[in-house]
C-alpha angles and dihedrals in degrees: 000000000000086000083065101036085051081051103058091042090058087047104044081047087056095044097051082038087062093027092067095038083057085049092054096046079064100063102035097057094079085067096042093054098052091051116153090258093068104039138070118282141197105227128185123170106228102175122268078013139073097190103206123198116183123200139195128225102028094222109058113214129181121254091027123102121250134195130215135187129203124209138154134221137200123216136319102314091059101243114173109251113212113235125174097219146350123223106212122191128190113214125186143159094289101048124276114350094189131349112180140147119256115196106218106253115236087226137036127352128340096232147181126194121198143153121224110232094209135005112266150118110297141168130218113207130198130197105174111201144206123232090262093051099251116140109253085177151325144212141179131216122191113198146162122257096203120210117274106273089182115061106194088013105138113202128224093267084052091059096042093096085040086057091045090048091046088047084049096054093046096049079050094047090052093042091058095042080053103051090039090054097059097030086064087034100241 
C-alpha cells in the first residue's frame, strides 16, 4: 500500500511540475509574440555598424507604454556584434526626459520600456558600449509621440503582470485539482 501510495505522490509531483511550466508558457507567450523581429525599428549604418533599434507598438502614443531594443549589427552580412551596455538617453521638447544604462541581457532582447507623458518631437539617442566602456558607436533617432487615440487602450507591456496573474492561477488551479485528486485517491 505505501509503494503506491509512493507512486501516486511522485506522480501527482510530475503532474503540478508540469503543470506550472505549462502555466508559465502561458504567460510568457505574449512576449514571445511581440518580439523585435516582428515589430517596427529605427536603423542607421554607422561603419562598420548598423545600429538597430526596434520598437512596439508602431504608432507611438503618449501615455502608452512603449518598448524599445536595442541590438547591434557588423558588416554587410548582418552578423551580431557583442557589446557590454548601451547608454540610452529620451529627449524631448523640454529637455531629457530619461538617460539611463542598459546591460546587454544573455538571452533574449536588451529593452527599455517607457511611456511618453505628452505627444512631441523627441529623440532617442544610443551610445553601445564595450565592456570597458569605451563607445563602439553611436546613433541618434528624432520621432513624433502622437497624441493617445485610445483612451483606456492598454498595450501589450501593460498586460504583461495580467498574463503572469492569469499563469499563476492556472499553476494553483492545477495544483488544487491535483492535491484533491490524491487526497480522495482518483
Amino acid at each position: 500500500m505505501t509503494l503506491l501510495r509512493d507512486q501516486m505522490r511522485i506522480r501527482l509531483l510530475c503532474a503540478a511540475v508540469l503543470g506550472a511550466g505549462a502555466a508559465i508558457v502561458v504567460s510568457l507567450l505574449p512576449a514571445m509574440v511581440v518580439a523585435h523581429s516582428t515589430g517596427v525599428s529605427f536603423e542607421a549604418r554607422v561603419e562598420p555598424y548598423l545600429v538597430d533599434i526596434g520598437y512596439e507598438p508602431a504608432r507611438i502614443e503618449a501615455g502608452i507604454s512603449e518598448r524599445f531594443d536595442f541590438k547591434l549589427w557588423r558588416g554587410e552580412a548582418g552578423i551580431p556584434e557583442e557589446y557590454a551596455h548601451v547608454w540610452v538617453r529620451l529627449l524631448g521638447e523640454e529637455g531629457t526626459e530619461l538617460a539611463t544604462g542598459i546591460y546587454r541581457h544573455s538571452t533574449g532582447p536588451t529593452t527599455l520600456l517607457y511611456r511618453f507623458p505628452t505627444e512631441g518631437d523627441y529623440r532617442i539617442e544610443a551610445s553601445y558600449r564595450s565592456a570597458g566602456g569605451t563607445e563602439l558607436v553611436k546613433a541618434v533617432f528624432p520621432f513624433r509621440v502622437e497624441p493617445a487615440t485610445n483612451a483606456g487602450f492598454l498595450g501589450m507591456a501593460d498586460l504583461m503582470p495580467l498574463y503572469a496573474v492569469v499563469g499563476f492561477m492556472i499553476a494553483a488551479g492545477a495544483g488544487f485539482w491535483l492535491r484533491s485528486c490524491w487526497r480522495f485517491g482518483h
